[in-house]
Structure formats: C-alpha cells, structure tokens
N, C-alpha and C positions, 0 to 999 in steps of 0.2 A: 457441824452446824455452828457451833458456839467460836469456834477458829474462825468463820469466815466472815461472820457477822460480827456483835457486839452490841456492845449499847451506844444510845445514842445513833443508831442510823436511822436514816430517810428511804420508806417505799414506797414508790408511786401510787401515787393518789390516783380518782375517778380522773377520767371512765373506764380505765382497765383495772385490771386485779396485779396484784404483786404476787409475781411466784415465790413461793418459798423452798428451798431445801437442802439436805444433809445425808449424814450419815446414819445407818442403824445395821441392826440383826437381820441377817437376809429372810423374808419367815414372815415377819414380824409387821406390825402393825403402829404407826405412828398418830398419835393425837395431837393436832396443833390447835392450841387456842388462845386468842388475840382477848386481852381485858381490858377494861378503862379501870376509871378513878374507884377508887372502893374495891376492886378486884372483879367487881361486875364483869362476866364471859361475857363479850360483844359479838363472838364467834368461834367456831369449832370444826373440824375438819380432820380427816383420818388420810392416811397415806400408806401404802404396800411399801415396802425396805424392797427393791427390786435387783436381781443380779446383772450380769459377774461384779459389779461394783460396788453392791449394796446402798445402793443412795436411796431415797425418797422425793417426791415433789409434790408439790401442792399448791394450789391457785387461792389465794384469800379472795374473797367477794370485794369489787372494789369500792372503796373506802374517801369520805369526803378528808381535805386537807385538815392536818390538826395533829394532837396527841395532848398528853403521853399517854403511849399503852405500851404492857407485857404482852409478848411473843412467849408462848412455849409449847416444847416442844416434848412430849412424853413417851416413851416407850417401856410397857410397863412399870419396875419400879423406878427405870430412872428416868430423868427429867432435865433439861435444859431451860432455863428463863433469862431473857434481853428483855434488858428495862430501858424506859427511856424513848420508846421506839418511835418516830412521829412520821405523818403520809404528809407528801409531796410533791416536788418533781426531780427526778432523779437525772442526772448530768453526767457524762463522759467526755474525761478531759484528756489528749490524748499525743504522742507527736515528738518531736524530738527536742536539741535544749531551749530553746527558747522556750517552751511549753514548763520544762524543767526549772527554770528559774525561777525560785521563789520570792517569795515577799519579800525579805530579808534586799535581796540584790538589784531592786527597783528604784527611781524616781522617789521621792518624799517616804523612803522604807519606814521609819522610825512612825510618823505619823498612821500610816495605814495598818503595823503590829498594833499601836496604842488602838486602834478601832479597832478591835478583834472583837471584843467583849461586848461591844452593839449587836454582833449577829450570831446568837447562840440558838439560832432554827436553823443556820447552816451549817449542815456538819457535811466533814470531810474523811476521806477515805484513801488511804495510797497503796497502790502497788506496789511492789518492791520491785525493782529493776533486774529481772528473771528470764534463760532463755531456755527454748527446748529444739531437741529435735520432733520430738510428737508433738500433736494435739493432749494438751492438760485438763483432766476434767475438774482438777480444783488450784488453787492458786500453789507455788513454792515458797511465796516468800509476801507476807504484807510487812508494807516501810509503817505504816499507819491505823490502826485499826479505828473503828468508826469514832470520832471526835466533834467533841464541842470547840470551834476553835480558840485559841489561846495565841499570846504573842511569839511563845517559845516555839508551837506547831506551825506555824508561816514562816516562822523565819530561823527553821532548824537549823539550814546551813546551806552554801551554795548548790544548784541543779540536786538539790533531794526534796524536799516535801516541806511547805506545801505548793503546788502550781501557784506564782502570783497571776498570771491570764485567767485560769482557772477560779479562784477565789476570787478577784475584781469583777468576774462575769456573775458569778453565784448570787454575790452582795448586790447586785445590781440588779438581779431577778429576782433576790428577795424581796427590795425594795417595791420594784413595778407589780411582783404579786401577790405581796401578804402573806403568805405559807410559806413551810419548810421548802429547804432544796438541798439536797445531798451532790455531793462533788465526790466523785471516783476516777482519781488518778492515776493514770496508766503512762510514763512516760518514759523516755530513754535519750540524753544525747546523742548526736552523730550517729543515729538510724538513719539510712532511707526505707522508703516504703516500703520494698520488696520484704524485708525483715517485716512488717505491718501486716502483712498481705497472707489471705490463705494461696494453698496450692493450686486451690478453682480458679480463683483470682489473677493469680501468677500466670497459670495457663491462659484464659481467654486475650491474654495480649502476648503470648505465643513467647512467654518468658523461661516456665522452666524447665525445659528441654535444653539449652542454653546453660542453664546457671546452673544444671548438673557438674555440667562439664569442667574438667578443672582448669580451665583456662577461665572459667567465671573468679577472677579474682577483683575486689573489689580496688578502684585506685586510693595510693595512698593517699594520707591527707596533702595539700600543697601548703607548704611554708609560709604562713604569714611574711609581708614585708618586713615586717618588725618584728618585737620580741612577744607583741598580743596576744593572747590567747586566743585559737582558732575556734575551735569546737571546745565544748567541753571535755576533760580528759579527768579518765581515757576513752578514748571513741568507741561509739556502741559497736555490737553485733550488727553483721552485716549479710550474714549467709540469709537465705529465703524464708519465709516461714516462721523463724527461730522463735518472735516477739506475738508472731499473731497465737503463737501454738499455747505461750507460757503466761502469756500478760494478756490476752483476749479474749481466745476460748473460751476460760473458766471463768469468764463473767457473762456468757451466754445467755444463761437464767434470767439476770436481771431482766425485769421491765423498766423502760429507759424513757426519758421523754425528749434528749437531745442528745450530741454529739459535739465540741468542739473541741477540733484538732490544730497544730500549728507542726507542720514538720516542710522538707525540701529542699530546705540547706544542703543536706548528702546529695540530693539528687542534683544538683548543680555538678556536680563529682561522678554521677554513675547512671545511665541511663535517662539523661537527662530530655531526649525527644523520644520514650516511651510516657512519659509523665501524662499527656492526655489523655493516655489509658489505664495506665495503673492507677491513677489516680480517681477515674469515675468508676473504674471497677470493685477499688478498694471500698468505694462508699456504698454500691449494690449489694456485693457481697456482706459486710457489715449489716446491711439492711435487709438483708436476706435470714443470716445468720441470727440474730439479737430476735426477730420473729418468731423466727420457730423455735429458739431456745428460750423464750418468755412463751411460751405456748399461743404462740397467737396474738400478746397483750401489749410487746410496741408497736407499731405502726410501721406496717411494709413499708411505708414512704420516713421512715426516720430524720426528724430534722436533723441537716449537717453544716455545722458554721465553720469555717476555714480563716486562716490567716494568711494572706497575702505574703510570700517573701517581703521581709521588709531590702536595709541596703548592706552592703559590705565594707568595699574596697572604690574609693572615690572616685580617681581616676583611673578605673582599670579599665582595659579594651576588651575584656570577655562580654560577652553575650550570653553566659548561661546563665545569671541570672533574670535576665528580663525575658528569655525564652522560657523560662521554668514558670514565673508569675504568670505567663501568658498560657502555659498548659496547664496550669491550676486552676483554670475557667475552661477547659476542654477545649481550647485554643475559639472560644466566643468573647471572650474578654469579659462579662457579666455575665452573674449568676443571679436568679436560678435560668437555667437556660435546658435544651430541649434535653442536652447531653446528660445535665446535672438538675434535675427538679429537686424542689425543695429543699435547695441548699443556700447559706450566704455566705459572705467574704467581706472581711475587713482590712480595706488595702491601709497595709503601713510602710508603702518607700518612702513618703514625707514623716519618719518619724528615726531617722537616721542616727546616731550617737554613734559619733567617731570618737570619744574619749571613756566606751563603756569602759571601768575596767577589767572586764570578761570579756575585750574585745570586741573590734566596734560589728562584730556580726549578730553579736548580744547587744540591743537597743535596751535601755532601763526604759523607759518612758513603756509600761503597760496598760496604762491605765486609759489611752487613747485608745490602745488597741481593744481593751473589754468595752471599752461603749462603743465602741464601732460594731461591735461580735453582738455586745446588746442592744443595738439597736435593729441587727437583722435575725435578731432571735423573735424579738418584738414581732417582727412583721409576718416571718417566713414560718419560725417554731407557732407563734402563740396568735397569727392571724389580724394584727394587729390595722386594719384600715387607714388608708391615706396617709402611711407615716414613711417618711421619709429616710430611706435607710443606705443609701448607695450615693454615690458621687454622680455626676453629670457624665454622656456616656454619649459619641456623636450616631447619628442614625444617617446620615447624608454626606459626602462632599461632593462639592461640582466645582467643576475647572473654568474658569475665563481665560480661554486659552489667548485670547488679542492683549489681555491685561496681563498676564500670565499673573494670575491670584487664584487661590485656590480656597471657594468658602467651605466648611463645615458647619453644617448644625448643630445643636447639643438636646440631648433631651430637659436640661434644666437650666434655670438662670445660670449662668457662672459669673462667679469670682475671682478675678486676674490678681494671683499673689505677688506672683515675681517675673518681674520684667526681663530682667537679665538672661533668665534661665534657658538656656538652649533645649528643648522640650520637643520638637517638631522636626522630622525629617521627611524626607521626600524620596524616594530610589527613580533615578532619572536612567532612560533609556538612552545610550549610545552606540547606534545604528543597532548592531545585531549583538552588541556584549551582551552577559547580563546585565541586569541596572545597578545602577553603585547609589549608596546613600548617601546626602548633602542636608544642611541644613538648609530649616524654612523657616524664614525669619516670619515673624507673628506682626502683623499692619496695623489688625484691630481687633479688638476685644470687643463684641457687643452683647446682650443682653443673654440672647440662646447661641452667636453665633460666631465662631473665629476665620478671619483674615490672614493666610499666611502670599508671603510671595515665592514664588516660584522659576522666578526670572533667572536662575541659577540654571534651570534645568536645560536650558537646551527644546532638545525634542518632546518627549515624551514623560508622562508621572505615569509611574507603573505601581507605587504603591507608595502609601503614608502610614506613617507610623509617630507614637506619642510616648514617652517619657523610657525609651530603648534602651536604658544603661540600668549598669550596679546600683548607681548610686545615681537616681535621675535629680533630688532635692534635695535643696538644705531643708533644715527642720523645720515641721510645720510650713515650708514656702515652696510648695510645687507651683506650677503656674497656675494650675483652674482647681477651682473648688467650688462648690453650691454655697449658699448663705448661712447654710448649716455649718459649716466648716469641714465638709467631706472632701476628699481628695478625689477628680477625677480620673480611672484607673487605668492605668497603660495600654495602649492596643497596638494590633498590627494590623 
C-alpha cells in the first residue's frame, strides 16, 4: 500500500469513487478511513485481504475536488497513513521519448523549472522504465513516487522524469479547472506499440501469432545522416507485451479521467501499415481494461489525447512517416471519428527543430504541443462547447475539368502561411499505370476554400493528398491554419 502510493497524491474526484488498494494478511480484515482537517473521519470502509495474492480493494465514496486529507489504512495493530492526500483528476501520461522528455530538455527550460512552485496541486507520479514477460499485479520499479513538483523533479535529467508534454498539459488543466490533477507517468523511448499493447490487443489485428515466431525480429535502428541522436539510447524493449505487462497492468486500479499518449516514432521502423489497428485497439483495450480494474469507476468511453508524429529528416523520400500520422487517425485523418470516439490529436509537423540537440526527431518546442492536447481535452475530455480545437479539415473537392483546377472546401476559415511550400499533390492517371504523384500548385487561397491547378495532370486525378512528407513544414509555417493558429492536419 504505502510502496505504491505516498504522500501527496491525487484520487479522482466525483462523480466516481477512487479505488483503493494493498496488501495484507490473507484472513484478515482491512479498515480504511479517509480524514480531513482536525483528524475528523470523513469516511471509513473495510476490506477482505483476498487470495493467492493477498491484496485488498476498496471503492471510497466519491469525493468533491479539494484536500488535505489522511488515507489509512489498518489491519489490526498495524497501520499505514498518507498525508497530504488531495481528489481531483487523475491523468495518464504515456508513449515513447518524446513523451520522455523532460522539462529540463525543452524550449524556454530554465523559465518553466522556475514556475514549478505555482503549481503545488499538481502532483506527479513516475514509472520506472520496467519490462515483463507476464502480467504485473504491482509495479517493479517507481522513478517517482507521489510529488509536489520542484525544479529538481522536472528537470531530473534527459528522457527520465518528469514528462515535460505531460506536466505542460497538467498546468494547463490545472489552470482551466481550479482542482488538483495528478500526472502518472508511464513512458519508455524507442517502444513501439506492440511492447504497449495487451495480448487481446495484439491478437484482434492478427499480430501475435506472427511475433511468436522468431523471425519477429524487430528492425534495427537506421543510422542517422549525421552524428544526431536518433532515439533516445538505449532503445526500448521491443518484444510484445513486455511494457503493457510491467508498466500498465499494475495501474489498473486506478480510476483515471484521461489518457495522453505521444509514441510512433518506432513504428515508422516496424509494422508501420498495421498502425490503424494497433493503434485503435490499443485505446479499447486500455479502455476496456482501466474499467474494469477501477471497478466500474473510469468511463468505458476513456478520454484519449494523442500526439500527431511531428517531423524528422527534411528531405527525405520515405513515406513512413506521413503514412504513420495518417494511421494515427484510423486512416480518417480527424479525430474523434467513427473508428476512434472520444479521442483528440495535436498535429505537431509545423513544430519541426532540426537543430534539437537530442536530434531533430526530438522537437524542444512542447509547449505548442500541451495546448494543442489542451485544447482537445477541453473539448473532447471535459465537454467543453463551441471551442475550437482542431485545425481546418477539407469536406469536398470538385474538379473543373475545362479549367483543369481543382477546388476544395475546408471546414473553417483558413489561414495561408507559406506560400512557397509545396503542400498539395495530385496522383494523375496515365492510361492504365498506376497514378504517380505530381505537384499542385495552390491558385488561391479563399476564405473556406483552396484553388489548386492541375494542368500537370494530363488525364485523370485519381487522388489528393496534403502535407505527404517527413518533414511537410518549416516552423510554425505550414500552408493552412485556422485563425487560432491550428495547423491543418495531413490527409490522403
């Protein structure tokens, strides 16, 4: 109990209850009771010690936002007490390094540790970086245990604790909600998902039958051009399961009120046109699992916030990254969508840093990316009305085939950044090939609606596609954006 907890953490507030539980005497009988100010019992609750494991669990009634209160926990003489304890909304931060990148390694670092000390109702929580071959019913290893943050705990040191995406999102919902919020960090560099993923999971996309086998070898990393640093090093676990078993599982329990993940990088490297399905399965299952291991008290429908791949390598000719951003939306290109409800996305390819130096796959600039995450938590997690959270997104094109121009609508005003930028292609049909892709240069930019020409093509447009590369933008200067300053997100 006392190992995996601590002082100073955050349980989800109303309208669900926070499970609690530990360890005891198998037999035996647990008394938990929740106090406020003066030691006043605000609550009290008994639990069976149940086998072969000998744990306990117990549901507290739920609880308006606020604190401090004592947790304890007693079995006859002896006793457990966490002080400090305060209800709010509890957060899972999760994914591979860019998730891992702490405060310390960001954009304006030095200023956002000196702010640490404004937000002492958001405490933080880390995983240690753990794998298994089973399912774990309790953790191996915490980097973190429950914390008031400080400048030293954000900016321990590179890809360990604390998440800066993670903390930039927290402070920013602390802000919009006034209560506490707890951040529990789960993260690992150079994972892909599969390592993320239960067996259920892995299965329904007809993976581990497959990755049994020992030819499932995962590929190596590729060589940066240069002397950059690719992934963080050294590259995570990569076999199936290993992360969901060691680093997921044993947070089950918790009752959760959202999820924001940022991983995909590996999958660019391994299984990269399974990703529309591991990837929406990844978040059922989670949302499956976190239900029924909170007895009931997250929400089948679990809010899930995502990070768009941002860019890599400038001028590269691969495609697996803008094919990976495009299965990251279930291949719909927006979320929430039929495949993926109740999820959002903060596209970051306009937020590119080719001089990070943790390599320009590692973007410092996070702090775009938490309000982007917070602004579809706002809407998606917390219900938030008329607020604008996503980029401009086309719903139409139609062909002038006499003019050869090809208009598009957009769902929102847009904003024409950069002119220059080659953004727009076309795949032109020649006779019976397949269609090869050519650029389509942009005419006009109007209010809801872009002008390309298509005078290049010949015969036939067989298909259009928008921002198709590693590296589609300089920073901040993709071509379209809303008024807001959102990036319109890639499609095919």
């Amino acid at each position: 109990f006392a190992s995996y907890y601590g002082h100073h953490m955050v349980l989800q507030k109303e309208p669900v209850g926070a499970l609690v539980w530990g360890y005891g005497e198998l037999g035996t009988t647990v008394t938990v009771a929740l106090s406020g100010d003066g030691g006043l019992v605000v609550m009290k609750k008994t639990a069976e010690v149940k086998g072969p494991s000998g744990t306990w669990t117990t549901l507290l009634d739920p609880m308006e936002p606020g604190g401090p209160y004592e947790l304890t926990a007693r079995q006859g003489t002896e006793n457990v007490t966490l002080q400090d304890v305060y209800f709010g909304d509890v957060w899972l931060c999760s994914g591979q390094s860019n998730m891992a990148m702490t405060v310390l390694q960001i954009t304006n670092a030095s200023q956002e540790l000196a702010a640490a000390s404004q937000y002492p109702y958001v405490r933080l929580f880390a995983v240690a970086p753990t794998r298994s071959d089973h399912e774990l019913e309790d953790l191996e290893g915490i980097d973190l245990p429950w914390s008031i943050p400080t400048p030293e705990i954000l900016g321990h040191g590179n890809f360990t604790y604390f998440s800066a995406i993670c903390w930039l999102l927290g402070q920013r919902l602390y802000e919009t909600l006034g209560y506490p919020v707890g951040l529990v960090e789960a993260a690992w560099g150079g994972t892909p998902i599969e390592a993320w993923s239960s067996p259920r999971a892995l299965r329904a996309c007809g993976l581990l039958e497959e990755m049994g086998s020992p030819s499932f070898m995962p590929v190596p990393m590729f060589c940066p051009p240069s002397s950059t640093v690719l992934f963080s090093s050294p590259s995570g676990p990569h076999a199936p399961s290993v992360l969901w078993n060691a680093m997921i599982h044993p947070l089950l329990n918790l009752t959760l009120q959202g999820v924001a993940w940022y991983q995909g990088e590996e999958n660019t490297l391994l299984n990269t046109d399974l990703y529309n399905c591991t990837f929406p399965a990844l978040i059922a299952d989670w949302r499956r699992a976190f239900h029924a291991g909170s007895a009931g008290q997250t929400h089948p429908l679990l809010p899930f916030g995502f990070v768009q791949l941002s860019t890599y390598r400038r001028q590269s000719p691969q495609d697996t990254f803008p094919r990976l951003r495009w299965h990251q939306t279930a291949d719909l290109g927006v979320v929430p969508n039929t495949r993926m409800p109740n999820t959002f996305m903060a596209v970051a390819m306009d937020l590119g840093d080719e001089r990070s130096p943790y390599g320009s796959i590692h973007p410092r600039d996070k702090q775009n990316v938490a309000h982007r995450l917070h602004l579809g938590a706002r809407a998606v997690a917390y219900g938030e009305k008329n607020l604008v959270f996503q980029g401009p997104y086309p719903t139409r094109a139609l062909l002038e085939v006499t003019r050869a121009l090809l208009n598009i609508t957009y769902t929102q005003e847009l904003v024409w950044r950069s002119r220059d930028m080659p953004a727009f292609e076309v795949c032109c049909s020649r006779q019976a090939s397949p269609c090869e892709w050519v650029l389509a240069p942009v005419v006009t930019v109007q209010s809801h609606q872009v002008t390309l020409s298509v005078a290049g093509c010949g015969r036939l447009v067989l298909g259009l596609r928008y921002a198709w590369a590693e590296w589609p933008c300089d920073y901040q200067a993709c071509v379209l954006y809303n008024p807001g300053g959102l990036p319109a997100p890639p499609f095919l």
